[in-house]
TORKOL-4160 file (C-alpha; in steps of 0.2 Angstrom, whole numbers, padded with zeros to 4 digits, m for minus):
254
<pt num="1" X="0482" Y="0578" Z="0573"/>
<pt num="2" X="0475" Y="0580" Z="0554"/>
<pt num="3" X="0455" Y="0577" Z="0553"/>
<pt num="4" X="0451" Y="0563" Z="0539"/>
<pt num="5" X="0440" Y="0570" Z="0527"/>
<pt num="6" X="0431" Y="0553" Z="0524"/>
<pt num="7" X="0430" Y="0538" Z="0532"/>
<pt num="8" X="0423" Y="0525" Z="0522"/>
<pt num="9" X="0433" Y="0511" Z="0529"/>
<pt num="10" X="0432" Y="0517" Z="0549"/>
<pt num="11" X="0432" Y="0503" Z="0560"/>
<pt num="12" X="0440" Y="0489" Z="0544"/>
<pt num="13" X="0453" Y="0481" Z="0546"/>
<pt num="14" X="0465" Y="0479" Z="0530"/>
<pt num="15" X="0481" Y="0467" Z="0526"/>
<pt num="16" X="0490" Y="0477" Z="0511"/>
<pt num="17" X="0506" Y="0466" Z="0505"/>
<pt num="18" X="0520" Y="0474" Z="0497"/>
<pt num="19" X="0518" Y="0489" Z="0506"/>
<pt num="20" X="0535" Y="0496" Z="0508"/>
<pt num="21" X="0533" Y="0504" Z="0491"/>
<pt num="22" X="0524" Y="0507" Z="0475"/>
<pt num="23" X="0505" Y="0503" Z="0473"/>
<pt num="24" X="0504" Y="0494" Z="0488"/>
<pt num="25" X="0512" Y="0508" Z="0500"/>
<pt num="26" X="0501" Y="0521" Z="0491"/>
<pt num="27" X="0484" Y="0508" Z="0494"/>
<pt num="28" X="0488" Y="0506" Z="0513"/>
<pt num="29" X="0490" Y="0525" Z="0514"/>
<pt num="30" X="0473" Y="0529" Z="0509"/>
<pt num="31" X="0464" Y="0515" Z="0517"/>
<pt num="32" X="0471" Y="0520" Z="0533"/>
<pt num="33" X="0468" Y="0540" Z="0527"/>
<pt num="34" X="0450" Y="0535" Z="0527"/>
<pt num="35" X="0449" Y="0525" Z="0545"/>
<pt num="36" X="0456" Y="0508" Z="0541"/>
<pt num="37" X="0468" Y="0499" Z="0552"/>
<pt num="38" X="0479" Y="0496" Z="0540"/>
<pt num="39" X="0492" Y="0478" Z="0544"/>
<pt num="40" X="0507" Y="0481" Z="0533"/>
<pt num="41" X="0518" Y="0469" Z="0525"/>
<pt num="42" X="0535" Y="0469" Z="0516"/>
<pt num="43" X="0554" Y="0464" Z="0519"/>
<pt num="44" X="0559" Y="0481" Z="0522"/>
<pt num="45" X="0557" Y="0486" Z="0539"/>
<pt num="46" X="0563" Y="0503" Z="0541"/>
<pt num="47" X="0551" Y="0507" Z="0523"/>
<pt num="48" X="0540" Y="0501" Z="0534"/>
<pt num="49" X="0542" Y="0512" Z="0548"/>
<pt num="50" X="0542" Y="0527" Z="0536"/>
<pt num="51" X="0526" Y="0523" Z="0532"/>
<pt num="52" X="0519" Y="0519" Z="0549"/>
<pt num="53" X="0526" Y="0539" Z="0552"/>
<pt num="54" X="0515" Y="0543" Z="0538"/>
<pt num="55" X="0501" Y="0536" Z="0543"/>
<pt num="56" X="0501" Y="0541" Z="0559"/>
<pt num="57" X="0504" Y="0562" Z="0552"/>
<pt num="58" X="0488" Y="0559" Z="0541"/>
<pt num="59" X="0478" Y="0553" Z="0559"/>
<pt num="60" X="0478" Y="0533" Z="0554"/>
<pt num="61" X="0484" Y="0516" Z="0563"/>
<pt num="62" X="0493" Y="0503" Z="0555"/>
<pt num="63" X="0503" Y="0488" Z="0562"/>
<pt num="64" X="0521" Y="0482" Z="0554"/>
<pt num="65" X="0521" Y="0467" Z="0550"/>
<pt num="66" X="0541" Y="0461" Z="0541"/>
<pt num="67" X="0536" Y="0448" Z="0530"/>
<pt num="68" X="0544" Y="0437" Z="0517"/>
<pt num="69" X="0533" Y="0430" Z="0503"/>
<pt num="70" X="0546" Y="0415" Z="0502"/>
<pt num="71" X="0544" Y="0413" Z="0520"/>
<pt num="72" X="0531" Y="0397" Z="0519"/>
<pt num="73" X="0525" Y="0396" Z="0539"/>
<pt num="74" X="0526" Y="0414" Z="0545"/>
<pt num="75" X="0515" Y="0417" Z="0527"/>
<pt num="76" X="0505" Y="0400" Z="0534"/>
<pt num="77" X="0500" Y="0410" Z="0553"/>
<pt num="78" X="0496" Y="0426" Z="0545"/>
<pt num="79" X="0477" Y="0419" Z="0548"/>
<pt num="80" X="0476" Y="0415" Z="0566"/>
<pt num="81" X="0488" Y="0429" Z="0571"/>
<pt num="82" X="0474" Y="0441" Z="0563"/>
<pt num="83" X="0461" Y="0430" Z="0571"/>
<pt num="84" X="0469" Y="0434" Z="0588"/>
<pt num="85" X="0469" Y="0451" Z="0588"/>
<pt num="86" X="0454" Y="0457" Z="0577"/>
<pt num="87" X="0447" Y="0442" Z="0575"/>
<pt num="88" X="0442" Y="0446" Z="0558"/>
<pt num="89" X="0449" Y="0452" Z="0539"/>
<pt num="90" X="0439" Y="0465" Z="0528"/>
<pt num="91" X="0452" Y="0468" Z="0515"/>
<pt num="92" X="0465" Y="0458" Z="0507"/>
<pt num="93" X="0476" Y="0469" Z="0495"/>
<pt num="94" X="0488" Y="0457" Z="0487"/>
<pt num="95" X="0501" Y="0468" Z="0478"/>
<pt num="96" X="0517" Y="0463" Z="0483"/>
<pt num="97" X="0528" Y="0455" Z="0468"/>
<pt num="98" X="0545" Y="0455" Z="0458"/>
<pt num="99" X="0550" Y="0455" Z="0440"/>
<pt num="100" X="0563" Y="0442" Z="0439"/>
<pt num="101" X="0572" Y="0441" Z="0425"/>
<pt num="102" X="0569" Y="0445" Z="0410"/>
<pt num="103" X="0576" Y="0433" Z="0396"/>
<pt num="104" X="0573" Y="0418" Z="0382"/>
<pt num="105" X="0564" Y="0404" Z="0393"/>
<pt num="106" X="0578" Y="0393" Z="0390"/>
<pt num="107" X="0590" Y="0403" Z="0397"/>
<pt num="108" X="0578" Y="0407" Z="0414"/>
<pt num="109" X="0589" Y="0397" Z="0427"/>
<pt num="110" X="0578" Y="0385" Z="0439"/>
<pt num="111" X="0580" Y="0395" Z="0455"/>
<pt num="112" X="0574" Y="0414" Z="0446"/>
<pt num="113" X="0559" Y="0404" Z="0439"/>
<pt num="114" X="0554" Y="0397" Z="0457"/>
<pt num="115" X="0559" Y="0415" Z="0464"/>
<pt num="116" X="0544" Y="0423" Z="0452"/>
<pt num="117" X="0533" Y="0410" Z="0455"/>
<pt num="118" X="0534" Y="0410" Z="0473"/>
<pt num="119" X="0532" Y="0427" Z="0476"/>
<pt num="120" X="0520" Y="0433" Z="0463"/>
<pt num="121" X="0509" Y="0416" Z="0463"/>
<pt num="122" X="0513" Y="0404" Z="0477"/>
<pt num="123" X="0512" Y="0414" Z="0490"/>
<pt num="124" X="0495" Y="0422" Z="0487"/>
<pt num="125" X="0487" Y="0404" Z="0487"/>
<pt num="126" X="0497" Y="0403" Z="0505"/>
<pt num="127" X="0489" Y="0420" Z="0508"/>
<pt num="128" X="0469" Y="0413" Z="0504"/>
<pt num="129" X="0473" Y="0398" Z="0512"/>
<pt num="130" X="0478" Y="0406" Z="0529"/>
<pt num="131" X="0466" Y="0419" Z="0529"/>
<pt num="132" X="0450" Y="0412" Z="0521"/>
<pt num="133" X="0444" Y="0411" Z="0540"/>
<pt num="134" X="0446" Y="0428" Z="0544"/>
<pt num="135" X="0439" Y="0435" Z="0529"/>
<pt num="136" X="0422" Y="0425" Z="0530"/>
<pt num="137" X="0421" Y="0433" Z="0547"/>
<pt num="138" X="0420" Y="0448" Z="0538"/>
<pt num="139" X="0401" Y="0455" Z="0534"/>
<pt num="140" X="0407" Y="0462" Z="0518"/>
<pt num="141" X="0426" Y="0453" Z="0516"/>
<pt num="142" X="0436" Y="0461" Z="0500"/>
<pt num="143" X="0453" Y="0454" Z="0490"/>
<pt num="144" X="0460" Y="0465" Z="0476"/>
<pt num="145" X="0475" Y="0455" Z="0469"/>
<pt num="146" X="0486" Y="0465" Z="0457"/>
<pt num="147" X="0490" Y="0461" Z="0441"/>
<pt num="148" X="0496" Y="0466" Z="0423"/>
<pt num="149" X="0494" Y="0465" Z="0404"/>
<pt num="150" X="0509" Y="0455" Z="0403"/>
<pt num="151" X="0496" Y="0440" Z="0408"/>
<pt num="152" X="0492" Y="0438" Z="0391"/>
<pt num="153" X="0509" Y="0429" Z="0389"/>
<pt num="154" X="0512" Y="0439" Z="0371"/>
<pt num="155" X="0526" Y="0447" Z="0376"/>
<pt num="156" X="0543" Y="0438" Z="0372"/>
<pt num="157" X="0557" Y="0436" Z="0386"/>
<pt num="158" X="0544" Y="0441" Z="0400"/>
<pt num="159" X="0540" Y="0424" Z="0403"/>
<pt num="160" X="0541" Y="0419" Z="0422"/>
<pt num="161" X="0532" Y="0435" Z="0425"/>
<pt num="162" X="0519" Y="0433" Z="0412"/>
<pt num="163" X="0513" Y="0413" Z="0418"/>
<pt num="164" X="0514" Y="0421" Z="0439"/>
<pt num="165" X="0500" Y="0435" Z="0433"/>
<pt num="166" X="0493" Y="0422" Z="0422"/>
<pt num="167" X="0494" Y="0411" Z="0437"/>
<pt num="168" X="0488" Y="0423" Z="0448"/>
<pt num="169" X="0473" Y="0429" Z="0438"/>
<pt num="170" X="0465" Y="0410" Z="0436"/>
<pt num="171" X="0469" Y="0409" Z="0455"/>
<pt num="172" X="0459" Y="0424" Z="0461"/>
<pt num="173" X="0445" Y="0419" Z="0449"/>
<pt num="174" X="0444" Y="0403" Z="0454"/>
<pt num="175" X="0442" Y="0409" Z="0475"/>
<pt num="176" X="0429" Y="0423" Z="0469"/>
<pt num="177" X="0419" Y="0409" Z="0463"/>
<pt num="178" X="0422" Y="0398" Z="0478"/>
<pt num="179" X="0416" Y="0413" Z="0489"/>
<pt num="180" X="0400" Y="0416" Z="0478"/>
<pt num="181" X="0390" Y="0412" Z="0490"/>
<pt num="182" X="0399" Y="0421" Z="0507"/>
<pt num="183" X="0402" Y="0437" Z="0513"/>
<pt num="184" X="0420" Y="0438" Z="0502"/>
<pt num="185" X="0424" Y="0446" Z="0484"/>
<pt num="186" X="0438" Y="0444" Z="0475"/>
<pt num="187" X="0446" Y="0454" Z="0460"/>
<pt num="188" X="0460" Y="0459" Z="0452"/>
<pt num="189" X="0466" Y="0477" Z="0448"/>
<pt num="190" X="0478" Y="0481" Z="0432"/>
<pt num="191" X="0486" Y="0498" Z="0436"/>
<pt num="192" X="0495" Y="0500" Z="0420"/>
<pt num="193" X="0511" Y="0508" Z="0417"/>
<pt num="194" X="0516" Y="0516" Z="0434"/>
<pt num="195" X="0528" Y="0524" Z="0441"/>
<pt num="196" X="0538" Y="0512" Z="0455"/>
<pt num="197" X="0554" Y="0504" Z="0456"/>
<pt num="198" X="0547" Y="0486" Z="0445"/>
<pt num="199" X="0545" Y="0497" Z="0431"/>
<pt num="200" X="0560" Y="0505" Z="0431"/>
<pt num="201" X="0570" Y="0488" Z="0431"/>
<pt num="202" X="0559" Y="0482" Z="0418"/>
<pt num="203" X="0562" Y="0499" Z="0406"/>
<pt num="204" X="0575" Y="0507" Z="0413"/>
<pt num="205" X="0578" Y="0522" Z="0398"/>
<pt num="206" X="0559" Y="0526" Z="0402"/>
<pt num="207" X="0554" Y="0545" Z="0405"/>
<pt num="208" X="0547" Y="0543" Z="0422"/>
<pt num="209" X="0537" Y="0558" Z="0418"/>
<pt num="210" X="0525" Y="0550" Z="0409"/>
<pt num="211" X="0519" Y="0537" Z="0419"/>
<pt num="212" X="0506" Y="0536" Z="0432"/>
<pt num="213" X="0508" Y="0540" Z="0452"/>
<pt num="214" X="0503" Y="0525" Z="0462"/>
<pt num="215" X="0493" Y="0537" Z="0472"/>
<pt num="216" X="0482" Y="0539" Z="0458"/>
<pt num="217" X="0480" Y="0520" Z="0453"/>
<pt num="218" X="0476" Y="0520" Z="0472"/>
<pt num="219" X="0461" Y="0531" Z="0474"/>
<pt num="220" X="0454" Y="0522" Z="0460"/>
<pt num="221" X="0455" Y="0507" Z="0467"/>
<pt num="222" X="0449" Y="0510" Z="0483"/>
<pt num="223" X="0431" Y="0508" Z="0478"/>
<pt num="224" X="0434" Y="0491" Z="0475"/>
<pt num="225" X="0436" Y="0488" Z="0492"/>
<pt num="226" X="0421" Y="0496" Z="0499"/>
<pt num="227" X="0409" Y="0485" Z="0507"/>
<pt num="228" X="0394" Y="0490" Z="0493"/>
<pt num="229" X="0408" Y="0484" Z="0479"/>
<pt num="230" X="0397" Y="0469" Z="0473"/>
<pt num="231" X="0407" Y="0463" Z="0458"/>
<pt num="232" X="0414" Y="0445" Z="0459"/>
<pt num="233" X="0430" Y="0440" Z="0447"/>
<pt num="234" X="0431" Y="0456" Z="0438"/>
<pt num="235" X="0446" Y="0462" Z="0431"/>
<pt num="236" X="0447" Y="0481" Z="0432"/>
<pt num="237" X="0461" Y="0492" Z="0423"/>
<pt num="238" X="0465" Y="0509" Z="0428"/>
<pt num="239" X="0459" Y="0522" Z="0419"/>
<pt num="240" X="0464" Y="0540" Z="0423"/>
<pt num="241" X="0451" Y="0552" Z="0430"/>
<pt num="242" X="0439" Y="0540" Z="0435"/>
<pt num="243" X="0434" Y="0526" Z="0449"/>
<pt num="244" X="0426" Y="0511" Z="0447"/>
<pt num="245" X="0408" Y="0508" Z="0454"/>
<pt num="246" X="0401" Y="0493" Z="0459"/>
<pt num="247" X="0391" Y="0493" Z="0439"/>
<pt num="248" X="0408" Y="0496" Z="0430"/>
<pt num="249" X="0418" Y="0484" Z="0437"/>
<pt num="250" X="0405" Y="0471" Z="0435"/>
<pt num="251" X="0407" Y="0476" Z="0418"/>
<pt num="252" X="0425" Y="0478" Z="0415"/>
<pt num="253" X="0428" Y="0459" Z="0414"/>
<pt num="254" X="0443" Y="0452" Z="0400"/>
């Protein structure tokens, strides 16, 4: 069995979201690189088991979880099923999310504006409320939510997605300063222009070539999940060639 070079997360436990693919994949790969028990979440089971297989080659543990963000009450036990079996959280990583479509608001139809919301918004206040227990079990609990640049809302035709980052920004911020005084940090990444599947759909004659891997925008972010990460609120954007320490991403607020 491969020998982990590191282990700055040995013996955390870790709930990454949207980890069939992407950011959220390439996160949960190298927390549990680094001796985290990594719970992974996403519709897709047999993405899911691909990368159960690849964390178990690189000498992890993980635990498949198949998980709908639409899905209201198996979202609502996430908590006390983590409770049951670790009987704590230490990291949050909330990056599972959709693009909806991409159109005039008056022309967004009713059901693909709840979709966006739902997933990208909705379901991560579900997520704190269920698992606010577990985290503040943590000694040093920490929630990286991901968003983008299109939260600015200055983009036309992006607008469900825009107002569920928007959304999701004020939401995080307003649980990092609820959890001021405990254990839990909370902050939100922006990974830029990457290379998944969402960014594709979204710019479709894109050379690929020149965006970022996910496994870069990963190992970047992973200091902000280390127990020493004591910035609160902060919104941190990738930057190539660098990680964030606990001073910059104080720092690197909007």
């Amino acid at each position: 069995m491969p020998q982990r070079q590191q282990q700055r997360f040995k013996d955390r436990v870790a709930l990454v979201t949207g980890a069939s693919r992407g950011l959220g994949r390439a996160i949960a790969l190298a927390l549990a690189r680094e001796g985290a028990h990594v719970v992974v979440a996403a519709r897709s089971t047999g993405a899911l088991e691909d990368l159960d297989d690849e964390i178990r080659a690189v000498g992890g543990t993980a635990t498949i979880v198949k998980l709908d963000l639409r899905a209201q009450e198996k979202l609502d036990q996430l908590g006390p099923l983590i409770y049951q079996r670790w009987g704590k959280l230490d990291i949050l990583v909330a990056a599972g999310g959709i693009l909806g479509s991409l159109s005039p608001l008056p022309h967004v139809t009713a059901d693909a504006w709840d979709a966006v919301i739902d997933i990208n918004l909705s379901a991560n206040w579900r997520l704190i409320r269920t698992l606010d227990p577990v985290l503040k079990r943590s000694d040093a609990a920490r929630v990286l939510m991901v968003t983008a640049e299109e939260a600015k809302g200055d983009l036309a035709y992006w607008g469900p997605y825009a107002v569920s980052k928007a959304g999701l920004e004020a939401l995080a911020r307003t649980y990092a300063a609820e959890c001021a005084n405990t254990p839990v940090r909370v902050n939100l990444l922006d990974p830029g222009s990457m290379r998944t599947g969402l960014r594709v759909k979204a710019f479709p004659g894109e050379n690929k070539d020149l965006l970022t891997d996910p496994a870069d925008v990963a190992a970047f972010a992973l200091p902000l999940l280390l127990p020493d990460m004591k910035a609160n609120a902060s919104l941190v954007r990738f930057t190539p060639n660098a990680k964030p320490s606990a001073e910059q991403a104080a720092s690197e607020t909007t």
